[in-house]
Each structure stands twice: as structure tokens, then as C-alpha cells.
N, C-alpha and C positions, 0 to 999 in steps of 0.2 A: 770563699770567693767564687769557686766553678758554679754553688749552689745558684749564687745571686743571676750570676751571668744565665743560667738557665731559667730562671723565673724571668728576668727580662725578655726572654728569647717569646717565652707563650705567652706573654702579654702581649707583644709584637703582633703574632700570628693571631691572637684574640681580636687583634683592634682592624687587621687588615681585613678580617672575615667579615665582622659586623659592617666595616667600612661596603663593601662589595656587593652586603646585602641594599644596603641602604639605596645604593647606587640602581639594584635592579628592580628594587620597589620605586623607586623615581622613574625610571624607565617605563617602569608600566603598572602603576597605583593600583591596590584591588580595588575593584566598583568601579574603573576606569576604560573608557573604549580603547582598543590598543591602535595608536595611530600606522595606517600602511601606505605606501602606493600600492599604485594599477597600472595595469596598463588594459585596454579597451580590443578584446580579442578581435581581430580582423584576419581575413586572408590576404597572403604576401606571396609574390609571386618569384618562384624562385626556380634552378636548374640543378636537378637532381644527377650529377656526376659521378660516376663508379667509378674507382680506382682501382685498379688490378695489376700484378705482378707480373713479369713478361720476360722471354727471350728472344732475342734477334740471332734465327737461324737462316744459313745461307739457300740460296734456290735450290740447289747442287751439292750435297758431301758424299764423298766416298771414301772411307780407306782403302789404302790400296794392298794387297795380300797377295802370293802366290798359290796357283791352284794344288802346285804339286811339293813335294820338298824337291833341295837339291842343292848343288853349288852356285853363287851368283858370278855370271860369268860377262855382264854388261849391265852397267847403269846410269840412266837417262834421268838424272832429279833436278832440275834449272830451277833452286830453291825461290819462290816469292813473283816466279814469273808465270806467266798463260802461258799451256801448251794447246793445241791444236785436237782435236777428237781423232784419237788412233793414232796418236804419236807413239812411238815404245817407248816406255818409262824403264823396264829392267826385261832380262833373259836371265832363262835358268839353266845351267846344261843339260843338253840333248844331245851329247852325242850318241850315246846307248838306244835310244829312240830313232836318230839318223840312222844307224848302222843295222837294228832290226828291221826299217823301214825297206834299205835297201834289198834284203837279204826275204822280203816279202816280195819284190817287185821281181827279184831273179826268178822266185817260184811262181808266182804269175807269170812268167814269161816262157815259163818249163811247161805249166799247165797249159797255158794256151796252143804249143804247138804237139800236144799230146793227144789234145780235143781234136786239132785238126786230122791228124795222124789217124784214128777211131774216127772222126766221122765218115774218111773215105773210105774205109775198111766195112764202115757198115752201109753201106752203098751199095757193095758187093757180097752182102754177109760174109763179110771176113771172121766180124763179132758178135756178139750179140746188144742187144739195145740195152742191157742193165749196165754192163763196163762203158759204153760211148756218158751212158747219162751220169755214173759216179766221176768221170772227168768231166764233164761239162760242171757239175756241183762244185768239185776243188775251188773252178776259177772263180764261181762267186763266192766260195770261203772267201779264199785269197785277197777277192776285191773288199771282202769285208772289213778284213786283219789292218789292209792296209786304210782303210778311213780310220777303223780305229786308234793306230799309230798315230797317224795324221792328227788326229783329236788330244792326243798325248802331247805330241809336239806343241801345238797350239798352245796348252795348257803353259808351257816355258814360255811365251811369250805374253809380257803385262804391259798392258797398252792405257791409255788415256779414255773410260768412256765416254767423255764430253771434255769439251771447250772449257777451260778455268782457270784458277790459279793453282799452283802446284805450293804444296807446304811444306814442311823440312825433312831432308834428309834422314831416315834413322839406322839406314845401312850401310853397308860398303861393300865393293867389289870385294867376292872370293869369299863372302861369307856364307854357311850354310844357312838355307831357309827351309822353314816350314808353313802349312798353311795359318798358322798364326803368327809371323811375324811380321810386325807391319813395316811396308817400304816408306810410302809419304802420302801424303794425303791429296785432294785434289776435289776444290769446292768450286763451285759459280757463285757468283756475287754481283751480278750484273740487275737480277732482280732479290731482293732481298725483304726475309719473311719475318713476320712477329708471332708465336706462340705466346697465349697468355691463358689464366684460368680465373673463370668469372661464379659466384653461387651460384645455383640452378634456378633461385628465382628472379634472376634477372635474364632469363633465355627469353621472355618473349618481347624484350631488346635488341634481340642481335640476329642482324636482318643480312645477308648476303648483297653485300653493293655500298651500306652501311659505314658511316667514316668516324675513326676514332681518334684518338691524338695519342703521339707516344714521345716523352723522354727521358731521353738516357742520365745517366749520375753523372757521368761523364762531361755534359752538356746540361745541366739543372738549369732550368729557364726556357729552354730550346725546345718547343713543340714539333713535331714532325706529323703530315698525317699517312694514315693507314688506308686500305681500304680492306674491308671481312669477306672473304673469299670462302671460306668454310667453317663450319662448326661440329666437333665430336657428338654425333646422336647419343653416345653412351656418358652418363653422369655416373665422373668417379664415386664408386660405394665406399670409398674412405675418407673423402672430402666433400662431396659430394658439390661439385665444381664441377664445369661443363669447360673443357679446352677450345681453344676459339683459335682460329687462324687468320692472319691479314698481311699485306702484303704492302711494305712501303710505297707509297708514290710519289718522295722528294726524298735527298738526301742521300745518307750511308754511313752505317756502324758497323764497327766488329761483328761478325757472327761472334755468338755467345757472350754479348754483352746485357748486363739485366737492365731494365727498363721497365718504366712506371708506362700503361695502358688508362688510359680516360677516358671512360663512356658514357655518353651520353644519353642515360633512361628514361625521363620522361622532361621534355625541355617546354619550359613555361607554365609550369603547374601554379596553380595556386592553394596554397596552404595556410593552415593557421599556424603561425608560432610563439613559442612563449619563450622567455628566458632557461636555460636549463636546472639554476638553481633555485625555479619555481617548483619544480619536481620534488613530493615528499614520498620520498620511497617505503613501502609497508613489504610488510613477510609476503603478499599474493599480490598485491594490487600498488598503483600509482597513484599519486592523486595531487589533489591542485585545491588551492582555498580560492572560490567566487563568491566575491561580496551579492546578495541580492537583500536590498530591506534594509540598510546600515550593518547584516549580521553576517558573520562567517561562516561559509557551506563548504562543510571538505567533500567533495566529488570526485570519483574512480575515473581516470582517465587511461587513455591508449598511446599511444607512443607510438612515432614511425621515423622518418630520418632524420638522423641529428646530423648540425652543422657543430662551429668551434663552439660558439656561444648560443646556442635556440637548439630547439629540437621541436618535432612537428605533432599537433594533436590532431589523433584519426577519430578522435572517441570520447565525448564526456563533455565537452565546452559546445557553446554555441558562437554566433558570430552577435558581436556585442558582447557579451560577459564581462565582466569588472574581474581580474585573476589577479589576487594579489603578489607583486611582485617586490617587498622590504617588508619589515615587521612579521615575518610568518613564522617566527617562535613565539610571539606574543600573542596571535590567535588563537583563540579557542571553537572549538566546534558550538556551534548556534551563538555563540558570545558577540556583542556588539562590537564593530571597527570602525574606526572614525579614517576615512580617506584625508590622506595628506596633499597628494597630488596624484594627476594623471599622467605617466610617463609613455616612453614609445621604444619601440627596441633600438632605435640610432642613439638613443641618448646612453640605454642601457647597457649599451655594446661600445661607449669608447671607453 
């Protein structure tokens, strides 16, 4: 019984083979022209758009860090609000600073009337002029010691450099800091930038004044525009991508939100296109089948931007060529093609 059931099985398989061939020999008879459309190459005028990956950085960031370590002994963080430029945001203790500060000013105080003391002295040659001038020297030590104090002190106090919004808290009163520990952050957002990175052969696109369109995931649909304010001379040697700067002129995101960049490279070109799966791709070369004669001519083509459905020919087609666009597994090179119809790419693209 198993035996029967497998002789059934490859006669099955026998009949559906033969069946299939039958089917592709009807398809396309030997000694028969293989029937194709066309479509009739022409230039189409179209707007060549880069899209590019981006960030939305604020005008303004700073973190904010102490110069010196020490104990925090006040702090100024109004999380999510503007402060003021040169508001104090924290203090660090100084007293040990105050206290040597002061203890420089008594000695300045000591020197200066020691100067005075020696200089009347040397009026009368009481002394000589090397002792008047090593106390005259003290006092500008002294005055030195104390700016440098002073510069110390300064150093405990962390102020606002600019006008912005302050961001969160990450300390607390009475905690020890160091110059790496970060207090809060503090960005401007008043004008707001786009970082993006475009290949380098599209640099002689991107023109300073220049307006691009940008939106966020966030907002899909939502165009924003830009204006290109600067571009990086140097083209990364690992991407080799040129970073490009622009500066919104409607709207407002997050800093640090990603966002799609749209630029506009050459606007109103006209090009040739053909279907994409007109393309017979080969081991070196591209190519396209052009009826001329009733026969089929495979010809090396070039390639340049592709859309969803077309892609552009730089190279190999002329304007009028017959390309065939259906039947191009039944063509043969020099073999006679019977055109079925002449198509266009709106019919071939819904």
C-alpha cells in the first residue's frame, strides 16, 4: 500500500512539471516574437530632495561644575525656570579663604606702614636704599597674595553665564563637590539650532542663507523651516559626511530631539526615468533592453537617483527609445519583440 501511494505521489509531480512547461512554451513559442510593452524615454521633471538625520541643539548649554572642591554650603536651582545672567546658582565654603584673605590684608597693612617708617629714614640716610626697596617689594607681594585669594574665593562662587532655563537639580546642600560633579544644567532656547550630517557630494548644495525643512517624529507631517547658518570645512574621514548647522525660524523642540533634515539639491531638474524593475543587473554593469528594428538591444546603462518606483538614467538611453518595460525574461539579445503596448510611468506606478 505505502509502495502504491508513492508511485501516485511522482506521477502527480510528473504531470504538474510537464503541465508548467507547457504553460511556458505557450507563453512564449520557439520561432515566436516575445510580446512586451514600452514605455517611450522622455525627460520628467522632477525635485531632487536629500534627506538627512539631525539634532535639535539649544542656542545655549552649559553644565554647570565647581572650579574648586569643597563643602556646598548654598544652593540656588529654581528647576525648569529662567534665571537671570550672574544669578548665583551655588557657593562652596570659603571660609578658610576668608580667613587667609584677611590675615594678608593685616600684613599689608604691617608692610605699608614699615615702607613708610624707611622711607623717612632714608631721607636722612638713616638706611640704606636696598632695606627701603625690600619693604617697598613686600607690599606688592602682598598685594599680589591677596588677588590671588580673591581669585580663589571667586572660584566658590557659581553663577548663571547667560539668561536661560535652568534644568534639574542633581545636588543638595552640604554635599561635597568636586570639579566633576555636576550641579544643574542651564540652556537658552530662545533661538534654537539643527545639527545634521549630509555626504560630501552634496556640499555644493549647501549654501549659507539657504532654507531647508525639518521634522521631528514627534510631529510626523509637521514641516518646520530652517535657515544654514554654517557648515564644518572638515569632511568626517569615517563617514565621510560634512555636518551642517541651521537655525530654526518657526516653531520649538526639545533640544536633543532627532529629526528628519530635507534638502533641496537640485530643484526642477529634468531627467530620464524608467521603472526600477526595468533594471537587469549584471556582475559590472546595468542594463536595459531598447527595442530599435522590431529587435532586442541589451545596452549598459548608468544610474543616478532613485525615487520609490523610477530611478534616473545618466547614461546609455537617448530621449525617444522604445525600453522595454513587461516581458524582459522572454527577450533575447538581437531576438525579435512584438510590442504589445505603449505605456507611461503614471499608469506603471499605480
Amino acid at each position: 500500500m505505502p509502495q502504491k501511494i508513492l508511485f501516485y505521489f511522482f506521477v502527480l509531480i510528473l504531470a504538474t512539471a510537464c503541465k508548467s512547461k507547457k504553460e511556458e512554451v505557450k507563453q512564449n513559442p520557439a520561432g515566436q516574437a516575445a510580446i512586451v510593452d514600452v514605455i517611450v524615454a522622455n525627460t520628467t521633471s522632477i525635485s531632487n530632495i536629500v534627506e538627512a538625520n539631525g539634532s535639535v541643539v539649544a542656542n545655549e548649554y552649559v553644565e554647570l561644575h565647581p572650579e574648586i572642591s569643597g563643602r556646598l554650603t548654598f544652593l540656588n536651582v529654581p528647576e525648569g525656570k529662567t534665571v537671570q545672567q550672574g544669578t548665583v546658582i551655588a557657593r562652596i565654603n570659603d571660609a578658610d579663604l576668608q580667613a587667609q584673605l584677611s590675615k594678608e590684608k593685616v600684613a599689608l597693612e604691617l608692610a605699608k606702614r614699615t615702607e613708610e617708617r624707611l622711607r623717612k629714614l632714608l631721607l636722612v640716610d638713616g638706611i640704606n636704599q636696598a632695606d627701603y626697596d625690600a619693604a617697598k617689594t613686600s607690599i606688592d607681594s602682598y598685594k599680589a597674595d591677596i588677588e590671588y585669594t580673591e581669585a580663589l574665593i571667586d572660584k566658590t562662587v557659581i553663577r548663571a553665564p547667560f539668561t536661560g532655563e535652568v534644568g534639574l537639580r542633581q545636588v543638595s546642600t552640604g554635599a561635597y563637590l568636586t570639579p566633576a560633579s555636576l550641579i544643574t544644567t542651564v540652556q537658552q532656547n530662545t533661538k534654537m539650532k539643527i545639527d545634521f550630517t549630509i555626504p560630501e557630494m552634496y556640499s555644493n548644495v549647501l549654501k549659507i542663507g539657504a532654507t531647508v525643512d525639518v521634522e521631528a517624529d514627534a510631529a510626523k507631517g509637521v514641516k518646520k523651516k530652517a535657515t544654514i547658518i554654517a557648515v564644518e570645512p572638515q569632511v568626517n574621514i569615517n563617514t565621510r559626511n560634512l555636518k551642517v548647522r541651521a537655525i530654526l525660524q518657526e516653531g520649538n523642540f526639545n533640544p536633543g530631539t532627532f529629526v528628519k533634515v530635507y534638502v533641496a539639491s537640485n530643484i526642477d531638474t529634468r531627467v530620464i526615468l524608467v521603472p526600477t524593475g526595468c533594471i537587469i543587473p549584471d556582475d559590472k554593469n546595468k542594463q536595459l533592453i531598447v527595442v530599435k528594428n522590431g529587435k532586442a538591444n541589451f545596452v549598459n546603462v548608468e544610474t543616478g537617483l532613485r525615487q520609490a518606483d523610477n530611478i534616473e538614467i545618466t547614461k546609455g538611453v537617448q530621449i525617444g527609445d522604445s525600453v522595454v518595460v513587461t516581458g524582459i525574461l522572454f527577450a533575447r539579445p538581437k531576438a525579435a519583440v512584438k510590442v504589445r503596448s505603449v505605456k507611461t510611468l503614471d499608469q506603471l506606478n499605480k
